[in-house]
N, C-alpha and C positions, 0 to 999 in steps of 0.2 A: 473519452471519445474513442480511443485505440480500443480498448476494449468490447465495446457495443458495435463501433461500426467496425472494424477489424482493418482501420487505414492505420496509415504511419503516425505515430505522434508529430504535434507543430501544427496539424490541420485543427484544430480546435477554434468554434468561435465565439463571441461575446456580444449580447444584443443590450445594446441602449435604448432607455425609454425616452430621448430625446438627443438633442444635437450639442446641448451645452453639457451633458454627461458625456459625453463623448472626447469633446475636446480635452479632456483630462489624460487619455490616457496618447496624446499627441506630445511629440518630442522638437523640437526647437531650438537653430542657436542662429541669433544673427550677426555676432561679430568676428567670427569663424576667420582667418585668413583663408583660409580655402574658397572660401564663400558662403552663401546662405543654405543652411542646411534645414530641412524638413525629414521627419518622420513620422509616418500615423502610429508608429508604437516605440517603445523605450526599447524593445530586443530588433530594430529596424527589422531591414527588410527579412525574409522568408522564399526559401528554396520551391518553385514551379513543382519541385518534384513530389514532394508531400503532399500537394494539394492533387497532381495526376495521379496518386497511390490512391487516396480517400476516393475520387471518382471513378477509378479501375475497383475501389471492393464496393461500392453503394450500387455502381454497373451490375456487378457481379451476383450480391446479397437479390437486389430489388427488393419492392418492399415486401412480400410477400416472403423473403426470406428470413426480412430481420423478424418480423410478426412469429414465426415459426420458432428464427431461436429466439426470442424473447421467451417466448410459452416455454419453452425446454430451460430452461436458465431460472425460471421462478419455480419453473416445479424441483428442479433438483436443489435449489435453495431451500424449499420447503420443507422436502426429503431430508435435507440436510442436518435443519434444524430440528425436525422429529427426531430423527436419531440421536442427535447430541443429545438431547434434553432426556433423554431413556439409560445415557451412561451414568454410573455410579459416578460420584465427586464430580459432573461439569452442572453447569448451569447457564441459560439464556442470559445476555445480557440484553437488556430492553426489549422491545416485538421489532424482529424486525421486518418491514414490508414490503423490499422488491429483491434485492440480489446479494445482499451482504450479510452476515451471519457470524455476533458477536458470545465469546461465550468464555467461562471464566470461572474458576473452583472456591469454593472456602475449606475445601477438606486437603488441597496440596498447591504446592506453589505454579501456577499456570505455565511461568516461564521456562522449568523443567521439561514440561508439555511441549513447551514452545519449538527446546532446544532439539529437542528427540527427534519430534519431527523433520525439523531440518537434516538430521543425520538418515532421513529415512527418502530423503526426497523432497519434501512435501515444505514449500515457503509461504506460511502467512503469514499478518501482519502484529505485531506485539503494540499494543496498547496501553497507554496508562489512565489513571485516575475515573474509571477502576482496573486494576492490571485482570489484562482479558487478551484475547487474540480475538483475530476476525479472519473470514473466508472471504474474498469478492468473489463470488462465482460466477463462470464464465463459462463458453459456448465449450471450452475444454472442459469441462466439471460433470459436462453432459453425455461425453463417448462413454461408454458401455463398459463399465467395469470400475471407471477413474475413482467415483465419489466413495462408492460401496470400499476400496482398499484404503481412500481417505479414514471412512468409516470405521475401520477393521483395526489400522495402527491406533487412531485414539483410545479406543478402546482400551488394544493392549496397552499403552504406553498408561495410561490412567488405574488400568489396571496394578500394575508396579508400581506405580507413586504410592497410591494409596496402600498399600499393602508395605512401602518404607516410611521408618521413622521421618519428621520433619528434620531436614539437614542442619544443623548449626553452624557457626563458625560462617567464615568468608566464602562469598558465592561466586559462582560463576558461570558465563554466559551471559543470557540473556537477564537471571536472575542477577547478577551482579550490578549491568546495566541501568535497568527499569529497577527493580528494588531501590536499590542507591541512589538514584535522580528525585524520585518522588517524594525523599524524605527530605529533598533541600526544599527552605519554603523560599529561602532565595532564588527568583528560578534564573533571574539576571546571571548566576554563576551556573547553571547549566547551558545558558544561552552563550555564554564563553566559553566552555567547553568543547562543545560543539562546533565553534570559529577556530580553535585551536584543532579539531580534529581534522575542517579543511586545509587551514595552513598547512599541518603533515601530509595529507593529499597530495600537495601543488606545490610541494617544495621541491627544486633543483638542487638544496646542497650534496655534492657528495663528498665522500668522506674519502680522502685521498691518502691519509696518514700513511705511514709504514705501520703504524701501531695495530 
């Protein structure tokens, strides 16, 4: 929703095909010592102000606006994937048909790609099963210049992959990540991993020692 309509995120909404789907996602206690509590969602209530940011940029956009960048967003999605599909070692992944742009090597490890990138600017999404990255392209993708230096780093960076040996030994980054996860076919112990990562998150301990 942030994206397309250019409000705050929170404003996002969910249409039910009736009243008893609905009811499910109502929250309820009624022996509360506080008292009887209702909410129409489990994350309760929601800031006025999210919802006056969405209607200051829909004000703003009109529709005539979003219609405009809509067109500009698919075309340089297009552009996008034209070009990808022209560099030596990447390759499309699926067709894809309105704004996102998945794509993904058998000639060098993607994640390499991935990491470069990052060092360069430029944060897409790393994907697994098939390890690939994606563009969401957005109403930014579209200023004058933006996609074409996108364009320019893949290149070089693919360029130098392929032109290095395949790395052996222990990886790192994103390769080390995504490589290593997809080989657990127990995914129940990545899916604890990952709760171990928030615990480190949201931990208060600190370490006071003299040591």
């Amino acid at each position: 929703y942030q994206r397309r309509v250019h409000g705050p995120k929170g404003t996002s909404v969910i249409m039910y095909r009736n009243v008893e789907l609905r009811r499910h996602q109502y929250f309820t206690i009624t022996n509360w010592p506080g008292g009887l509590y209702a909410s129409p969602s489990m994350s309760g209530s929601r800031s006025g102000a999210s919802v006056a940011g969405a209607w200051t940029a829909m004000m703003h956009m009109g529709k005539q606006g979003y219609v405009d960048s809509t067109r500009q967003i698919i075309a340089v999605s297009k552009r996008f994937e034209k070009e990808l599909a022209a560099i030596p070692g990447i390759k499309i992944i699926g067709r894809p048909q309105v704004c996102v742009v998945a794509f993904g090597s058998d000639k060098f490890d993607i994640y390499e790609l991935y990491d470069a990138l990052n060092k360069r600017g430029w944060h897409l999404n790393a994907l697994q099963f098939p390890s690939c990255l994606h563009l969401c392209c957005t109403l930014i993708h579209t200023k004058p210049g933006v996609i074409d230096r996108l364009i320019d780093h893949v290149k070089d960076i693919s360029a130098f992959l392929l032109a290095q040996p395949r790395k052996e030994g222990p990886k790192e980054g994103a390769s080390a990540l995504y490589g290593s996860s997809q080989t657990i076919v127990d995914r129940s112990m990545v899916s604890t991993s990952l709760k171990l990562l928030f615990d480190a998150y949201y931990s208060s301990h600190l370490d006071v020692s003299d040591e």
